[in-house]
C-alpha positions as CSV (number, residue, x, y, z in Angstrom):
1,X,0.0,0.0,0.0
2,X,3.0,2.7,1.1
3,X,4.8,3.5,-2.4
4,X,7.7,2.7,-3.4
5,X,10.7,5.2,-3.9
6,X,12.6,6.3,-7.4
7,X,15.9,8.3,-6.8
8,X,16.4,11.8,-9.2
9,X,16.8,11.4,-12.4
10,X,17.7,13.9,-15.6
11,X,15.1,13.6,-18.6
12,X,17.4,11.8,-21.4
13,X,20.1,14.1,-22.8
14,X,18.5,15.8,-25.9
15,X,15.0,15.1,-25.1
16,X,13.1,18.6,-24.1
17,X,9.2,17.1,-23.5
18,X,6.2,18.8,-24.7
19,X,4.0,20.2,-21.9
20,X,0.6,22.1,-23.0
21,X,-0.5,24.3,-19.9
22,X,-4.8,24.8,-20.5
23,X,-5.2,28.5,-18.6
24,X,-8.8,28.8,-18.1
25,X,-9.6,32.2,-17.2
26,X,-12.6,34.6,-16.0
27,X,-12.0,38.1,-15.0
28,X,-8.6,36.7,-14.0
29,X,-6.7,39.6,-15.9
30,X,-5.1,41.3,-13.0
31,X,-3.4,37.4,-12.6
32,X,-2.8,36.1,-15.9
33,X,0.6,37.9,-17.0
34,X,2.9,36.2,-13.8
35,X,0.7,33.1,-14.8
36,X,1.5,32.7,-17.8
37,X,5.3,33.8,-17.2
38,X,5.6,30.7,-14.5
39,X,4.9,28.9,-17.7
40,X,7.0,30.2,-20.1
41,X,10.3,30.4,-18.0
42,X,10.2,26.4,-17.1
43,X,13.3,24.9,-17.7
44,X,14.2,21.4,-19.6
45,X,10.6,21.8,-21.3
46,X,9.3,22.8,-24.5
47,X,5.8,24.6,-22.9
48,X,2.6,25.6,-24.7
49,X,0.3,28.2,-23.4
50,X,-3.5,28.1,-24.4
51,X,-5.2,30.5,-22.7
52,X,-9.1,29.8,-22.6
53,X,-10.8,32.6,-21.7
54,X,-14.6,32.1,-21.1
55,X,-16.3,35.7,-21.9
56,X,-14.6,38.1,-19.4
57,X,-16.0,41.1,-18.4
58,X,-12.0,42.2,-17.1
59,X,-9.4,43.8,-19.0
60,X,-8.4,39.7,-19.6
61,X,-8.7,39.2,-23.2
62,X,-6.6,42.5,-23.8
63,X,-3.9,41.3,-21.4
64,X,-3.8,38.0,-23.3
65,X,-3.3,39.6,-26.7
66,X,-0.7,40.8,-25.2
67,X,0.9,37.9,-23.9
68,X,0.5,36.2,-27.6
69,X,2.1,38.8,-29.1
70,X,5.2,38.7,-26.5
71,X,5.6,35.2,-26.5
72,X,5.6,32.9,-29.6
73,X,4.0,29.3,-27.4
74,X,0.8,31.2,-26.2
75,X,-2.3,31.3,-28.0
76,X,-5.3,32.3,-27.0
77,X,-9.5,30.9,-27.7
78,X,-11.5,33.9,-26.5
79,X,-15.2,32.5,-25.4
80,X,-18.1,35.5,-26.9
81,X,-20.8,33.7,-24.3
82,X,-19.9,32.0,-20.8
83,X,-19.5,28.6,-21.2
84,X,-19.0,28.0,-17.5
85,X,-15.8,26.2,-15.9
86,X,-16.3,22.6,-17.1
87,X,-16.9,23.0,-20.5
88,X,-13.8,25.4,-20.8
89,X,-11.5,22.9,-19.0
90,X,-12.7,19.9,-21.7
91,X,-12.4,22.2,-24.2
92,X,-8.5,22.8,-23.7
93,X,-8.2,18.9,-22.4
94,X,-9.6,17.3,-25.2
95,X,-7.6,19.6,-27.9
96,X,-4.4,18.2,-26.5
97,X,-1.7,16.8,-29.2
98,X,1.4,17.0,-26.6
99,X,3.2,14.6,-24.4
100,X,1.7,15.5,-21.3
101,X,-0.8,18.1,-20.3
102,X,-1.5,20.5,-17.2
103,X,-4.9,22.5,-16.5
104,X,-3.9,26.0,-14.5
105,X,-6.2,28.2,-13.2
106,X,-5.0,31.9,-14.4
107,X,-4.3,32.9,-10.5
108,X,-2.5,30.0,-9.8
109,X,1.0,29.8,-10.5
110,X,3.6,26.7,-11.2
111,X,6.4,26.5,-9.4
112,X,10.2,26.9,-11.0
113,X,11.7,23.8,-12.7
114,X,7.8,22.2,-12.1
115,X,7.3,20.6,-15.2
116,X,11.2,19.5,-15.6
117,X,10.8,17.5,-12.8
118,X,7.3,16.2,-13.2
119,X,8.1,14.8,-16.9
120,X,11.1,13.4,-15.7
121,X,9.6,10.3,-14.1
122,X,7.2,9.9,-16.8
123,X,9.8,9.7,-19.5
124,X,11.6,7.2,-17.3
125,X,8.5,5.3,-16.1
126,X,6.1,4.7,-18.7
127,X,3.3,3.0,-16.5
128,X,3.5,6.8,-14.8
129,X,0.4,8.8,-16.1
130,X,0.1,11.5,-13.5
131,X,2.7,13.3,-11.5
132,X,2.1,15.7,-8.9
133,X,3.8,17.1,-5.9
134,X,3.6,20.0,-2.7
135,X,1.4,22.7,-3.8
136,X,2.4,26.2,-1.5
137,X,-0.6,28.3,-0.8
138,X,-0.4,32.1,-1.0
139,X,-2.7,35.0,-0.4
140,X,-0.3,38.2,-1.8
141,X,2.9,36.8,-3.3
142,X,4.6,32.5,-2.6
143,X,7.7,32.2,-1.1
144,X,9.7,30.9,-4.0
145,X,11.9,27.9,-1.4
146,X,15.1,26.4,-2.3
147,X,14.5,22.7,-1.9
148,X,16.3,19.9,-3.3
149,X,14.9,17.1,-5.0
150,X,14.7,14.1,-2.6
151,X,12.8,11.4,-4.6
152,X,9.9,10.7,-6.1
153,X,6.9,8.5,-4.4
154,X,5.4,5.9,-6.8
155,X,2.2,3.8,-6.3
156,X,0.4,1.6,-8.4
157,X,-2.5,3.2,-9.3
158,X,-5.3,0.7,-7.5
159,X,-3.0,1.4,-4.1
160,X,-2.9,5.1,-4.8
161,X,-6.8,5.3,-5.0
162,X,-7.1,3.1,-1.7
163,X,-4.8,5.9,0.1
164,X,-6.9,8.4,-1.5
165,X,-10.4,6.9,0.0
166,X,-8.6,5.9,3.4
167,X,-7.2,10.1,3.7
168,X,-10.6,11.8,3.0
169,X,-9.2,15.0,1.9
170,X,-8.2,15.3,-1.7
171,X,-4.7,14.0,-1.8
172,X,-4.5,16.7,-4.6
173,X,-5.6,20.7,-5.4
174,X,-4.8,20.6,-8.6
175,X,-2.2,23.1,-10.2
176,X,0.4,20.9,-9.0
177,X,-1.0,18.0,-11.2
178,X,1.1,17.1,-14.7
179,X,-1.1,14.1,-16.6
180,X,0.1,12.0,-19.4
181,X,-1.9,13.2,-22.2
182,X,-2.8,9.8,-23.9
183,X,-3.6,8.7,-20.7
184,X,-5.6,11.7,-20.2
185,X,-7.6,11.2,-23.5
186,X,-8.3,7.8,-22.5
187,X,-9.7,8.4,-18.6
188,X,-11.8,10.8,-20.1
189,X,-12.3,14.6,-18.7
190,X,-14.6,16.7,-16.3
191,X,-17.9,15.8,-15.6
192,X,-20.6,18.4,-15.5
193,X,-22.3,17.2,-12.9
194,X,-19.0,17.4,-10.2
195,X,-18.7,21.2,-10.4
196,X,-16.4,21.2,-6.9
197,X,-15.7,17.6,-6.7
198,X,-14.2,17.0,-10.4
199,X,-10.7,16.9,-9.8
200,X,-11.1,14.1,-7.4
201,X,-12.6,12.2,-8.8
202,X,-10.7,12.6,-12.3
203,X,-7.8,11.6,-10.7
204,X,-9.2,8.8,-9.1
205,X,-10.3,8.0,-13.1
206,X,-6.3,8.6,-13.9
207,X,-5.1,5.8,-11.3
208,X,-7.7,3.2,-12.5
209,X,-5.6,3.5,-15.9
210,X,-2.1,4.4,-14.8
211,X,0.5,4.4,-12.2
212,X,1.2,7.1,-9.9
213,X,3.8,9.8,-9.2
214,X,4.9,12.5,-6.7
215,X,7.6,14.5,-6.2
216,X,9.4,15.1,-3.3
217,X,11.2,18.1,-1.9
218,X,10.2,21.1,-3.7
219,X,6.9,22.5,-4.6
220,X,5.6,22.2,-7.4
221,X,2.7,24.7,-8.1
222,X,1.5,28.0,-6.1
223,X,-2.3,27.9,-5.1
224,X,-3.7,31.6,-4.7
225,X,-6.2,32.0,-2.0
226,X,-8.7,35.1,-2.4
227,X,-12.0,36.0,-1.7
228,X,-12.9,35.6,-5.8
229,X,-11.8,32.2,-5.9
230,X,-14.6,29.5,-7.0
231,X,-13.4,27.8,-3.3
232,X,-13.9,30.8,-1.5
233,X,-17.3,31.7,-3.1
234,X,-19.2,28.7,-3.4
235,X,-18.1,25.3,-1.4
236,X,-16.9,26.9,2.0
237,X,-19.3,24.8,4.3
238,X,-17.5,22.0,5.5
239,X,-20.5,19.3,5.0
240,X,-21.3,20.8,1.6
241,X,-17.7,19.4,1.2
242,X,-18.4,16.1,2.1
243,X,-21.2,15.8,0.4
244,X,-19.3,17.2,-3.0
245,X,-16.9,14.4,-2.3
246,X,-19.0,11.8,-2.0
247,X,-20.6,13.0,-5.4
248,X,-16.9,12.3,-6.9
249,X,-16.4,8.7,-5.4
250,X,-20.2,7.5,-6.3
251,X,-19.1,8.8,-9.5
252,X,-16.3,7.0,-9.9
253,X,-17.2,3.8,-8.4
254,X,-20.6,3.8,-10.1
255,X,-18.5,2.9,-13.8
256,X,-15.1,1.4,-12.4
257,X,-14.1,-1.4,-14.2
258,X,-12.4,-3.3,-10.9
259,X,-14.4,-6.5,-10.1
260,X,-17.6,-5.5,-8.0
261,X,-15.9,-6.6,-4.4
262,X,-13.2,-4.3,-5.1
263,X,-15.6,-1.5,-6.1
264,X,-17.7,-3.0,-3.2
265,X,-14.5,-2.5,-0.2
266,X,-13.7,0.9,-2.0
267,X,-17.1,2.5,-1.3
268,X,-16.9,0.9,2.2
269,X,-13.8,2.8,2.6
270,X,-15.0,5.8,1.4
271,X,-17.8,5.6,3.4
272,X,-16.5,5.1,6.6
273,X,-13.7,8.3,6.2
274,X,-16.7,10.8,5.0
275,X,-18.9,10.0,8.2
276,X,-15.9,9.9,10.3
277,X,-15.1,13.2,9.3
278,X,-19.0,14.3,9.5
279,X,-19.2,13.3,13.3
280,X,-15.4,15.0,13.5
281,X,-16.8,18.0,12.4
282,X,-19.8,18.3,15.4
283,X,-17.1,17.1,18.2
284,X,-14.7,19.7,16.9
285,X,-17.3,22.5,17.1
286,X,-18.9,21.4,20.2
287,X,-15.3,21.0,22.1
288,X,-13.7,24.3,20.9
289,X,-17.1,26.0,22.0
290,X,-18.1,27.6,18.3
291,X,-21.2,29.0,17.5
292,X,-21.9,27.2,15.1
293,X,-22.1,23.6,16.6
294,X,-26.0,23.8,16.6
295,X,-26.5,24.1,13.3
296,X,-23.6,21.9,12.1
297,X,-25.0,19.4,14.4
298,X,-27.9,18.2,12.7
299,X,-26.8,17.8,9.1
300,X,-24.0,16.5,9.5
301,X,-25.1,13.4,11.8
302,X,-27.8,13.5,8.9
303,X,-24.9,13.3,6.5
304,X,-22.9,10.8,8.5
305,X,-25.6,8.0,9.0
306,X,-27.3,8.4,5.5
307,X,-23.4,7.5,4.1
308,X,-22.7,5.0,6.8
309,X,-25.4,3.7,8.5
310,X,-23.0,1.4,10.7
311,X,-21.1,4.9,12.5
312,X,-24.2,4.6,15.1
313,X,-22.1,1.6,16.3
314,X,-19.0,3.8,16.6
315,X,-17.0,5.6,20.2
316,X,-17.3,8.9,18.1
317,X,-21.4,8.3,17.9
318,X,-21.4,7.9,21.2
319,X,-19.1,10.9,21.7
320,X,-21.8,13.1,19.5
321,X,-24.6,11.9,21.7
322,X,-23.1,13.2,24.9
323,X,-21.6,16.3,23.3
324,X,-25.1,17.7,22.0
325,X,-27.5,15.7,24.2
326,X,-28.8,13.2,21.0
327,X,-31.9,10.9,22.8
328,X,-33.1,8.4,20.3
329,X,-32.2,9.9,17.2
330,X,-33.5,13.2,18.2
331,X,-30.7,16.5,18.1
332,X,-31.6,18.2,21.0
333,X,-28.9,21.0,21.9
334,X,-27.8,20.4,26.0
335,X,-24.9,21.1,28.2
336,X,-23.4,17.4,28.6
337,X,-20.1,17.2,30.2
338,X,-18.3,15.2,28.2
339,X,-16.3,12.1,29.9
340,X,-12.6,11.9,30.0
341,X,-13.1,8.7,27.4
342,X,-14.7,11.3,25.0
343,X,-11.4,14.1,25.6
344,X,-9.0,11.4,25.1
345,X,-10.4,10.1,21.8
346,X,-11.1,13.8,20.7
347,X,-7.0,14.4,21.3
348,X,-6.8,11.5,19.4
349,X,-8.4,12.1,16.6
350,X,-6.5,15.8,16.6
351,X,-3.5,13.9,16.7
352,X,-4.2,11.4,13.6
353,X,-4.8,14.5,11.8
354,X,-1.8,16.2,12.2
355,X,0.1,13.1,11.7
356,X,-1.9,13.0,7.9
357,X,-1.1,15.7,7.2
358,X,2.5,15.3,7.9
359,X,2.7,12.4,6.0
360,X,0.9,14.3,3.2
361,X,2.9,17.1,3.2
362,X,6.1,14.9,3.3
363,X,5.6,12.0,0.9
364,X,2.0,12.9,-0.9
365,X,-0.6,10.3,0.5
């Protein structure tokens, strides 16, 4: 299940691989010059630009003429109606013709030597269709880090989409993904229906079809944080989260091709981490005193037993019952002192957390 370990290695002397970067944009203007020059400026690569931009209402189509003009790999599909995010990310997928492929949002950035290092395991490892690594979130400016180049982490692909169920949270954002584009073409692109959730469950597509990559050391992309960002605006309650989620892994285990008890323990699996982290949520509130512990109560116990029916049988059930006072399935908000039992596990749990996301941040799963 852990992944296995490939030491650095140099693409082969002569060989520059050809990247297309798909820069979807929307009123991104003010972003998409230092996007595009994160692009342009990667080493060891031959990049493409194709900037996508779906019927601004910014200065963004003028600042991308600009950027054509300047620089002879970007070109630039300007959208005359909104098309919305999906369509413009298949658009610039399924157009592909290079050896591997990245989709950027124009206010994210990649990092320096990104795509050298990325395409460097794929040309070495052919079963490798996608390659990602640490992306650095920012709100003003990154802090570009000096970091060498440990290793990269490889899983089969079936073992990488176990770790994914089994961690919750998607093991990755996004602009810090590199995909094989044959193997792109072949898992298909974003579904409609998964607005928030399509990533995940894209990738989760990927490793069905291919082995798995991640590099280790350095980042790899810059993820912007702002109040304009899709994240920001639309998906910031933590049980619409979950629920988003959950969309991506019925999704995807509705049409795997595994045999049917594979698909059967996956969805188990998947089931167990998204109540888990459902009841998490209520004992977290309740515990740290926030306001908002009565209304998170309710739907996400809702959430938690309509995805996992077996969590009543769980210590954390139990926990939730004590914390808000829950007498025969009814959510009835009461001062119940917790019991030590119920501290201990809560520390617990804090603990496995930060221990994820250690192990996340150090080797990618």
């Amino acid at each position: 299940m852990s992944p296995v370990f490939s030491t650095a290695r140099r693409l082969p002397a002569g060989r520059r691989p050809h990247v297309l970067v798909v820069v979807p944009c929307y009123n991104y203007g003010h972003f998409l010059e230092s996007c595009v020059s994160s692009i342009v400026e990667q080493p060891g690569v031959t990049a493409e630009v194709h900037i996508i931009d779906d019927a601004s209402t910014d200065d963004s189509v003028r600042v991308a003429e600009r950027l054509v003009d300047r620089y002879r790999d970007v070109r630039l599909t300007e959208h005359r109606i909104n098309r919305g995010h999906i369509a413009t990310y298949n658009e610039g997928l399924s157009q592909a013709d290079s050896d591997y492929v990245v989709l950027l949002s124009a206010d994210d950035l990649l990092a320096p030597g990104a795509l050298e290092r990325a395409t460097a395991i794929m040309e070495h490892r052919r079963e490798v269709g996608l390659v990602y690594g640490h992306p650095q979130s920012f709100e003003t400016a990154p802090t570009i880090r000096e970091a060498r180049l440990r290793n990269w982490s490889i899983w089969k692909g079936h073992d990488w989409i176990t770790a994914q169920l089994r961690r919750g949270l998607s093991i990755i954002y996004s602009p810090e993904a590199v995909v094989r584009t044959s193997v792109h073409h072949e898992a298909g692109y974003y579904r409609p229906e998964l607005p928030h959730s399509g990533d995940l469950e894209m990738w989760l597509r990927i490793a069905e079809i291919a082995d798995v990559a991640r590099v280790n050391g350095p980042d790899q992309a810059y993820r912007r944080v702002h109040q304009a960002s899709m994240m920001q605006t639309n998906f910031s309650a933590p049980v619409d989260d979950l629920e988003h989620r959950r969309l991506a892994y019925e999704s995807f285990l509705t049409r795997t091709r595994v045999e049917p008890a594979k698909a059967e323990a996956w969805r188990k699996l998947a089931a167990q981490r998204l109540a888990s982290e459902a009841l998490g949520l209520v004992v977290d509130a309740v515990r740290t005193g926030s306001d908002s512990s009565e209304q998170l109560g309710p739907r996400a116990i809702a959430f938690a037993t309509a995805v996992d029916p077996d969590v009543t049988r769980s210590p954390l059930w139990r926990d939730c019952q004590k914390l808000l006072g829950v007498q025969a399935g009814d959510l009835a908000a009461g001062a119940v002192r917790p019991s030590s039992a119920a501290w201990a596990r809560a520390i617990q749990r804090d603990l496995e957390g930060r221990m994820r996301w250690r192990r996340w941040r150090r080797y990618g799963y």
